[in-house]
N, C-alpha and C positions, 0 to 999 in steps of 0.2 A: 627867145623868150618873149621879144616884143609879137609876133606873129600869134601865140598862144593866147597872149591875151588880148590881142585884136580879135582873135576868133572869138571867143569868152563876152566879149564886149557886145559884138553883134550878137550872139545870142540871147543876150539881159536884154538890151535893143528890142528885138522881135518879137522876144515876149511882152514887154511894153507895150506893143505900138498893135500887134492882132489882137485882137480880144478873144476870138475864139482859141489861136495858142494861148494864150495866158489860159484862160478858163481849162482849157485841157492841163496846162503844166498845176494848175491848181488843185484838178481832180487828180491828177497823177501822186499829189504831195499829200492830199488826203485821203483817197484811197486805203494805204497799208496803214492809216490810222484806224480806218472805219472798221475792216477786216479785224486787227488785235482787239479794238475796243467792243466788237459785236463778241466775240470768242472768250477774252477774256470773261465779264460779263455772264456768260452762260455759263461757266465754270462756275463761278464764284461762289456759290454753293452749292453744289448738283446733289445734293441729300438732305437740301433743307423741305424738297415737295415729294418725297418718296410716299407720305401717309397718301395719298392723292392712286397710290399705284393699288389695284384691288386684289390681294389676296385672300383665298377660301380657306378657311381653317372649320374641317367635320370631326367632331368626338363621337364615339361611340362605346367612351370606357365604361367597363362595368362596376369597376370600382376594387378595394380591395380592406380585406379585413388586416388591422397589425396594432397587436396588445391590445387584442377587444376594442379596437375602434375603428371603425369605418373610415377609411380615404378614397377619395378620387379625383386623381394629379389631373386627369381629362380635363376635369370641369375646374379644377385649380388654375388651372390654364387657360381655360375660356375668363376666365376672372380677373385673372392676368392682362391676356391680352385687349380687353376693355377698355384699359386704361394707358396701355400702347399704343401711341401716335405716329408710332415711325414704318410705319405699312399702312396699307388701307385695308386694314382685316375685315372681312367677310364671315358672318359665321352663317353656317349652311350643311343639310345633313349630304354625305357622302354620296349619293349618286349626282345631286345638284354642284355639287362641287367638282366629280369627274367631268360634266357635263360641261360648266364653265370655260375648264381649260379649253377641252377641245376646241372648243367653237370661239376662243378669244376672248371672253366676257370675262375672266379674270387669267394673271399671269400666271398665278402657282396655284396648286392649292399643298394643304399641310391634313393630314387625315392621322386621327389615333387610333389605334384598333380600342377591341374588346378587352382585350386582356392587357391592356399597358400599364395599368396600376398592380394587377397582380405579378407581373414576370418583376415589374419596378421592386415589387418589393418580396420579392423572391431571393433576397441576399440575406434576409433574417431564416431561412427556413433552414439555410447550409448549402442547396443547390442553385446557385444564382443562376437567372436568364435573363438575359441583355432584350428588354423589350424593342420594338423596332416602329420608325415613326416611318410612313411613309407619304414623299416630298417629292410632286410630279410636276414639271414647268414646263411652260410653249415656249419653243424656244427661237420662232420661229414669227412671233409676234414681232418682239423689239429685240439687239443685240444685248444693250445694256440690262433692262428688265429682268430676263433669268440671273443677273449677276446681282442685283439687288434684292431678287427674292431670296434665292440662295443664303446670302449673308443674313436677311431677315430669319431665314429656318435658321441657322445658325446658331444665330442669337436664341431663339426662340429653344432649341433645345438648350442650349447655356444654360437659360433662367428655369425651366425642368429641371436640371441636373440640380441647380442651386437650391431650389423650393424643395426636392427632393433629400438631398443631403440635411438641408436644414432639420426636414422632418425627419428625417433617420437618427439624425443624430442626437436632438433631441430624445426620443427615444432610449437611444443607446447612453447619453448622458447622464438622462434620469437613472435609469437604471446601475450606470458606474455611480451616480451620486447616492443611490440605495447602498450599494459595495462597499464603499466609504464609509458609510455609517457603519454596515457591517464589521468591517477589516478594524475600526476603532474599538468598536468590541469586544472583537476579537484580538487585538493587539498582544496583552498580557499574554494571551493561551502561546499565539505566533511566537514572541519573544519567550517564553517557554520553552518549547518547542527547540527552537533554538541554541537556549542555552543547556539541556540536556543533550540535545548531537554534537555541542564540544566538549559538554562533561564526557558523553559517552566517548568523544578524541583523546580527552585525557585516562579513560580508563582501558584505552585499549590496550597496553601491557600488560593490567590486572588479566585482559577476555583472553590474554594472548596465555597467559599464564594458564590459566582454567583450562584453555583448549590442550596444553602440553598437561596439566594434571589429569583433564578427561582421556587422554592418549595413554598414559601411565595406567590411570584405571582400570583401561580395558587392556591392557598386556596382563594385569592381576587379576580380572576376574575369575580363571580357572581357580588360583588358589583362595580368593574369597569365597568363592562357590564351595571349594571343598573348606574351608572353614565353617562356611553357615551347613553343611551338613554337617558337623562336629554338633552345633546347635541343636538340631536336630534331636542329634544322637544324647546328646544330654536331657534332651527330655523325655527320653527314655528312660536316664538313669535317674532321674528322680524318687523313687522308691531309696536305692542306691544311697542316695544324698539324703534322704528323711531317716535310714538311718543311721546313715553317720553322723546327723545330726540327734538323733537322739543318743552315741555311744559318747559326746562330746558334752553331753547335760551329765551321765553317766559318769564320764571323770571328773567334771565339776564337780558335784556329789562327794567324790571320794576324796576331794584333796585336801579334808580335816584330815582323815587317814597316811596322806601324803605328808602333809605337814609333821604332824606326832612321828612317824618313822624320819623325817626327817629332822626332828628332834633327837629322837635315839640315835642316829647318825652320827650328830655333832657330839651327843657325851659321849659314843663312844670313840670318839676324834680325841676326845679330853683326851680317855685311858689308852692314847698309844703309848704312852711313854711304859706304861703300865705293860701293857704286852712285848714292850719289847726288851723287859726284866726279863720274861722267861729263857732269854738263849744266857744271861746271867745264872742265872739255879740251875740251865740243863749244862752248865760247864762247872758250873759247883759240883752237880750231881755228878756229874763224872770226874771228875778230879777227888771228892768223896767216895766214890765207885774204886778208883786207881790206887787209892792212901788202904779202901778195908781188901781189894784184894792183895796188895802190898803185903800189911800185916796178916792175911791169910796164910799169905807163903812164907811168910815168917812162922807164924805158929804153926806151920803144918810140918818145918822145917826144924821146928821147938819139937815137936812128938814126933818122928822119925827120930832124933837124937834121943829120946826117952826110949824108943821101942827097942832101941839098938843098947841099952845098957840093960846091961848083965842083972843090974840088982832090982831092976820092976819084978814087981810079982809080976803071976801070971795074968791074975783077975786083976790088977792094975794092965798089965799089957793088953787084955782081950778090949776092955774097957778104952786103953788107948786108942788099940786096932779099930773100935767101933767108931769112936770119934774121930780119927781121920775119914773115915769113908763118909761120915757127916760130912766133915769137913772137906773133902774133896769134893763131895756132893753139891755143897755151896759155893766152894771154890767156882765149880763149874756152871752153876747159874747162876752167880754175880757175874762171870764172865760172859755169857750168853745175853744177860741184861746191859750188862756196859757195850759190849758190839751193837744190841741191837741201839742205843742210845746215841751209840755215833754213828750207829747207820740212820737213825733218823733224826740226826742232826740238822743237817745239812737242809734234810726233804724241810723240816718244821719251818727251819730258820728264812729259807726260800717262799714257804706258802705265810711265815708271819710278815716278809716282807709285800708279798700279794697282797697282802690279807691288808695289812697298813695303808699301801698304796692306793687299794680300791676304797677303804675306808675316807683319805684324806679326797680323792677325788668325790668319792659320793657327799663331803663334806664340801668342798668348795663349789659341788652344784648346788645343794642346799644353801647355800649360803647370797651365792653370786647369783646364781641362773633359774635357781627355782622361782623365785617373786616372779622375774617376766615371765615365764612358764605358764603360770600361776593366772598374772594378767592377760593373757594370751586364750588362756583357755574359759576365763571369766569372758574376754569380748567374744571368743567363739561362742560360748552359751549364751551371751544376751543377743549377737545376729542368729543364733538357733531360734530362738524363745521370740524374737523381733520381729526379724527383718527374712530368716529363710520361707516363708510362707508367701512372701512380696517377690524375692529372689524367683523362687518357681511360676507363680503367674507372667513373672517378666521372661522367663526362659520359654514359658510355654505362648509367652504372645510375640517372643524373638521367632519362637520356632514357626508361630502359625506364620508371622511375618515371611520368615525365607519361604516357607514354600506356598506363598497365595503373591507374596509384592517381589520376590528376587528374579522372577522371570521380566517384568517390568521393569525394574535398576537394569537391569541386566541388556534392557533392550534402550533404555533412554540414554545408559553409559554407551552405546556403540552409535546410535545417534550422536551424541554429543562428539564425540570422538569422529565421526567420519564426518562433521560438522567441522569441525579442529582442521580436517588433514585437507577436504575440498571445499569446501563453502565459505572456511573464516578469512582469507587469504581476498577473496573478492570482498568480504562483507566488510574487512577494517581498510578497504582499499574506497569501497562508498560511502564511506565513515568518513573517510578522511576528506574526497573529494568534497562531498556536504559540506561539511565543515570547512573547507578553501571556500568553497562558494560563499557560504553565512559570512564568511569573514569578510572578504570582497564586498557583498553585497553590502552589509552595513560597514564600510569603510567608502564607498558610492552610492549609496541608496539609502536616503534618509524616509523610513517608515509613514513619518510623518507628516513629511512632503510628499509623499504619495498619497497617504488620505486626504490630506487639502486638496490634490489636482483630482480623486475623485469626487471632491465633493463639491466641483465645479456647480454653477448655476448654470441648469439646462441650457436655458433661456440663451446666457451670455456663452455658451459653452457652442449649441448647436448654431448661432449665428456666426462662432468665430472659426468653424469647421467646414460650413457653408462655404464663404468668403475668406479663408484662412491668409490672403497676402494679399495688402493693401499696397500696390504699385506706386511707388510716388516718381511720375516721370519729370526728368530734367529737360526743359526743354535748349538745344545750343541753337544759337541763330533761329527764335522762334519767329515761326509765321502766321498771325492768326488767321486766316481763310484761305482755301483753295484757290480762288482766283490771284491771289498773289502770288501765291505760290507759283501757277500758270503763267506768271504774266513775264516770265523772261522766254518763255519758249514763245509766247505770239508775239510779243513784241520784236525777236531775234527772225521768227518766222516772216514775218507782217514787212520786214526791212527786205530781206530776202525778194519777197515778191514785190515791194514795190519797186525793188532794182529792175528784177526779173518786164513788169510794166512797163519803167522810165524806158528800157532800151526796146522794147517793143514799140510805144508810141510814138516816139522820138527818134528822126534820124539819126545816125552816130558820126556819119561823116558830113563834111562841107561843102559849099560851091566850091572849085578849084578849077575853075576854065582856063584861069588866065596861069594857071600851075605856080604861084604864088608859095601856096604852103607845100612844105615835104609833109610826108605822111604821119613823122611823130608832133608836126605842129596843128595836124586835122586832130590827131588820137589827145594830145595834154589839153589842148584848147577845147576839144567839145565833152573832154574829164573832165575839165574843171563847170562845164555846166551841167552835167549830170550831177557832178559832187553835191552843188549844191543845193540840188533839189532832193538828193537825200538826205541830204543836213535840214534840208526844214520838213524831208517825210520823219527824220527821227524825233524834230522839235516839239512838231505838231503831237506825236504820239506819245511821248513821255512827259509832256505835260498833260497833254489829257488822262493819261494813267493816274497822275497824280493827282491831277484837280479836276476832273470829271468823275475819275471810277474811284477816286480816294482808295486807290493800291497802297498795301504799306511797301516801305521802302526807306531802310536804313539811312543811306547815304544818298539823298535826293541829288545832291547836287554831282556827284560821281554817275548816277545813274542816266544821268541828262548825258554829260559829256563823252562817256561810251557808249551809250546807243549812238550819238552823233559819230564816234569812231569806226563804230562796227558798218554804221550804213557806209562807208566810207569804205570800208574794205568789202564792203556784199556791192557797192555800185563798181568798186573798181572792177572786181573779180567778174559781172554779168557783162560789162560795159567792156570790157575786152576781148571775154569771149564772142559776142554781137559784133564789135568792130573788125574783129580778127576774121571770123569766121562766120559772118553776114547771119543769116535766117538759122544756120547750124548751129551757131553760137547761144541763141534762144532754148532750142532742145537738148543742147548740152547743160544750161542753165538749171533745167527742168530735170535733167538726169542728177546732176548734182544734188538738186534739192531730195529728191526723194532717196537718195543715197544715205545722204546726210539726217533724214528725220529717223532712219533706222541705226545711224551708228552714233549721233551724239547722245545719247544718252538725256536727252531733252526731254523725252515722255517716260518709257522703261529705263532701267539702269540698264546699260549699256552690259553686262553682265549674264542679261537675262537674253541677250541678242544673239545669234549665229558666230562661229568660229570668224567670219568672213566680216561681217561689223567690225567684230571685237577689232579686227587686225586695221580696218580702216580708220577705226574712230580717231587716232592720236595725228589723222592727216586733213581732216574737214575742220571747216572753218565753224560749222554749228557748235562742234565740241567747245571751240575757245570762247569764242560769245557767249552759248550758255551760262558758261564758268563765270565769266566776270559781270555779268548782268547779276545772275545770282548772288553773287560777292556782297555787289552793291545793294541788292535789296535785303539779304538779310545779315548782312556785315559783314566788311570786307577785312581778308587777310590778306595784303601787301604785297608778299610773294607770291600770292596766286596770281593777283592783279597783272602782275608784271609779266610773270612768264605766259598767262595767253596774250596779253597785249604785245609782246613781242614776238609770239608767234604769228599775231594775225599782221602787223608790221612787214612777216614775210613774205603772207600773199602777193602786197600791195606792189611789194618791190619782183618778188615774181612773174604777176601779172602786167606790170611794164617791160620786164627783161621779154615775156613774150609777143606782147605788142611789139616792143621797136625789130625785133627780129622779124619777125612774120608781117609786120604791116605793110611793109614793103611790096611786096608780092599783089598786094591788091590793084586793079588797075579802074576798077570801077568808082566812081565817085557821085556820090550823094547827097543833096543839099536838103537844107531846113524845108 
């Protein structure tokens, strides 16, 4: 240890005491300041002088009519861009502007045709066409320049689409704001409307009904048909009916007549009792009849006893003799009279009880049933005398009716009907759905609220259509300017190459004539004066960040003391491979570095890099430096800190395990 730092000693010593080394180790310390602080620096805004860059912007729109009024976005544009400082716009007609690029006199140009406000607004007509801008760049100029026009057109159609939308929408605004007024209007009819499609939901049983009676109907029509030709047929009979209507005034008429015989009726009702003496007298008369033939045949029985004694004369007997033959005479028609009296006994007694029974019935219709009769044939004469004159002009305008309007029923009933069997089936099935919709709708969609949002103000309507989402970005670990942003890659880079430098200008190995030191007391001892001439290349530079280029930088005091770490691990890592491997050690230096600017993720995210980066990146030493420099400039988190500073911890020890291995082998020695 004491040898290492005799070496260490002599070389503070030497720089001391030459002044041209001194001045060289001085340029060496300032150098990879000069480097970060020139680059940073140019960063630091690189889009604050882009107005400075000259782009050609040619219209040549013709403009375009929409709601009767003239636009043209072209010259909107040219208006625009006037007042646009972040290019150096040129305005110039289109061949002066092809002309430009070519020849280098500006970088882009931006050209509108003829028709760009008309295709622009070609989305009102129903056929939309996508107008087309066309944006020609030398590319061959500058690298960056085409990437800054580019983003310029970019923007520049942005603020088109925006100007454009605004006016559109306006437009379309005003016109929802006319709708609105309308739709308020119209509300009541709407809500109407409405509530008739769920009356008409709840009357679809009644439709459903009608549709099964219109189905009924036409199963009946045959026999309606042959009923309205009965109609018909009765007004033909009207003769017919006019006079039965007058045989019905006719009996009217006669029903005084009616009435007096049904008078005579009832007395002679009195005199049944009366008629029905007579089978009393026709049994008298026959039992009167029975008693004088009786006494007949007595006295006839008295003179046979006379004829037969001796002492009658004779003119008393001829005299007898004549008077029985009277007498038999009579005998024999009272007997004849009494047969026939009980031969028509029986007949009388039979037709007197006919004769009674018709009597008592033609009495009890008189009595009971002739009044209604009576009223019956009085209201037939008064609808005779009335109403039958009425009755026949309605039969004959039934009649004209069936045969001018029953082919028409007849044709609406089989419509309504085949309506019923195919049509009603979908039509109460869109009833219904309506009606689920209406519900829905005003159960989420308040009428109301919708004519408020059309009756937005254009104005506030079309700006908010425009620019419809206002970004509010969170900035984490902000940085306010590019150059700080930058300044952990030059400054990580800046360290890098002043290592790369130190071991360039600066011998690595020592005098050793008198073979004094072993080879790891040449290697720790002339480490420890490179170390720390990158501890004041890191001093020098992160103070100047700080207080010459006023970098922001969270963690000032962090940011000092890993740069001072990282130079430490970028001098071990150059300064091993140069001591190890002489002149080779420098080119391998150099191979690392350019390795390492493509896989840490320093400039691009490492993401955006080759399959072959990707896999290297979690093995370079740019990777972990980045990380903690950034840490510390825009706030650091702990654990990041840690795990690259312990990563980079392992080059250090690395890069010694391969020193003490390999240094050995060297046989060549080198002094200050």
């Amino acid at each position: 240890m004491r040898k290492i730092w005799s070496i260490y000693r002599k070389d503070l010593k030497s720089v001391f005491k030459a002044r041209k080394l001194a001045l060289l180790v001085a340029a060496i310390m300032l150098l990879p300041s000069i480097y970060a602080w020139v680059n940073i620096k140019a960063v630091w805004d690189p889009y604050s002088n882009t107005s400075m860059v000259p782009i050609a912007v040619a219209t040549e729109d013709e403009g375009a009519d929409i709601n009767q009024k003239n636009i043209n976005v072209g010259n909107e544009t040219i208006k625009g861009l006037k007042e646009n400082a972040k290019l150096g716009w040129v305005f110039v007609n289109y061949d002066e502007a092809e002309r430009g690029v070519k020849y280098g006199d500006y970088y882009a140009y931006i050209h509108i045709p003829k028709d760009f406000s008309k295709k622009l607004t070609s989305i009102i007509s129903g056929n939309p066409e996508k107008p087309e801008i066309e944006f020609a760049v030398n590319e061959k100029i500058n690298a960056v320049a085409p990437k800054i026009a580019t983003s310029g057109a970019s923007s520049l159609i942005g603020e088109i689409s925006k100007n454009f939308t605004e006016m559109l929408s306006n437009a379309i605004i005003s016109g929802l704001n006319d709708a609105g007024v309308k739709l308020q209007q119209e509300l009541p009819a709407i809500q109407a409307v409405e509530n008739r499609i769920l009356e008409l939901e709840n009357n679809l049983p009644v439709i459903e009904e009608l549709g099964r009676k219109s189905i009924e109907l036409q199963a009946k029509l045959p026999k309606i048909k042959e009923k309205a030709q009965k109609i018909i047929e009765l007004k033909d009979r009207i003769p017919d009916i006019e006079k039965a209507g007058n045989s019905i005034l006719t009996v009217e008429s006669k029903l005084p007549l009616v009435e007096e015989a049904g008078d005579k009726i009832l007395e002679l009702q009195n005199k049944v009792a009366a008629i029905q003496n007579i089978e009393v007298i026709i049994d008298e008369i026959e039992s009167n009849l029975s008693s004088i033939e009786n006494n007949l045949y007595s006295t006839q029985d008295k003179i046979n006893n006379v004829i037969d004694n001796p002492q009658i004369t004779a003119d008393a007997h001829i005299n007898l003799l004549s008077n029985e033959e009277q007498l038999a005479h009579f005998q024999k028609e009272l007997t004849t009279i009494h047969n026939n009296i009980q031969t028509s006994k029986a007949s009388i007694k039979g037709k007197i009880d006919g004769m009674i029974s018709e009597i008592n019935s033609a009495g009890n219709f008189v009595k009971n049933d002739l009044p209604t009769v009576q009223e019956k044939i009085h209201k037939a004469g008064n609808f005779v005398r009335n109403d039958l004159s009425n009755l026949e002009e309605d039969i004959t305008r039934a009649s004209d009716l069936v045969q001018n309007k029953f082919p028409v029923f007849e044709e609406v009933v089989n419509e309504l009907a085949d309506l019923a069997q195919n049509d009603l089936p979908e039509f109460e099935d869109k009833v219904r759905a309506a009606a689920d919709k209406i519900r829905k709708f005003q159960n989420n969609v308040n009428l109301n609220d919708i004519i408020d949002f059309l009756k937005l103000d254009p104005v506030k309507g079309s700006s908010f259509l425009s620019d419809p989402v206002l970004m509010n970005t969170k900035r984490i670990f902000p940085i306010p300017n590019y150059g700080s942003a930058m300044s952990a890659l030059y400054t990580m880079l800046a360290l890098w190459v002043g290592g790369t430098v130190l071991n360039s200008a600066l011998p690595v190995d020592v005098k050793n004539t008198e073979n004094i030191y072993k080879s790891y007391h040449i290697y720790f001892g002339r480490l420890l004066t490179f170390i720390s001439v990158g501890i004041f290349q890191a001093l020098i530079m992160t103070f100047g960040n700080l207080y010459l280029l006023h970098t922001y930088v969270v963690n000032k005091f962090w940011f000092v003391i890993f740069s001072a770490f990282i130079s430490i691990v970028f001098v071990t890592i150059t300064y091993t491979l140069r001591s190890v491997f002489g002149n080779i050690g420098n080119g391998l230096s150099m191979i690392l570095l350019v390795l390492q600017m493509s896989s840490s993720g320093a400039t691009f995210p490492v993401n955006m890099t080759s399959k072959f980066f990707q896999t290297i990146s979690p093995f370079m030493p740019f990777t972990h430096a980045v990380s903690i420099l950034r840490e510390t400039i825009g706030g650091m988190i702990v654990e990041i800190v840690i795990k690259n500073a312990l990563i980079l911890t392992i080059y250090i020890i690395v890069s010694i395990c391969i020193a003490l291995v390999l240094k050995r082998s060297l046989s060549k020695e080198i002094s200050l």
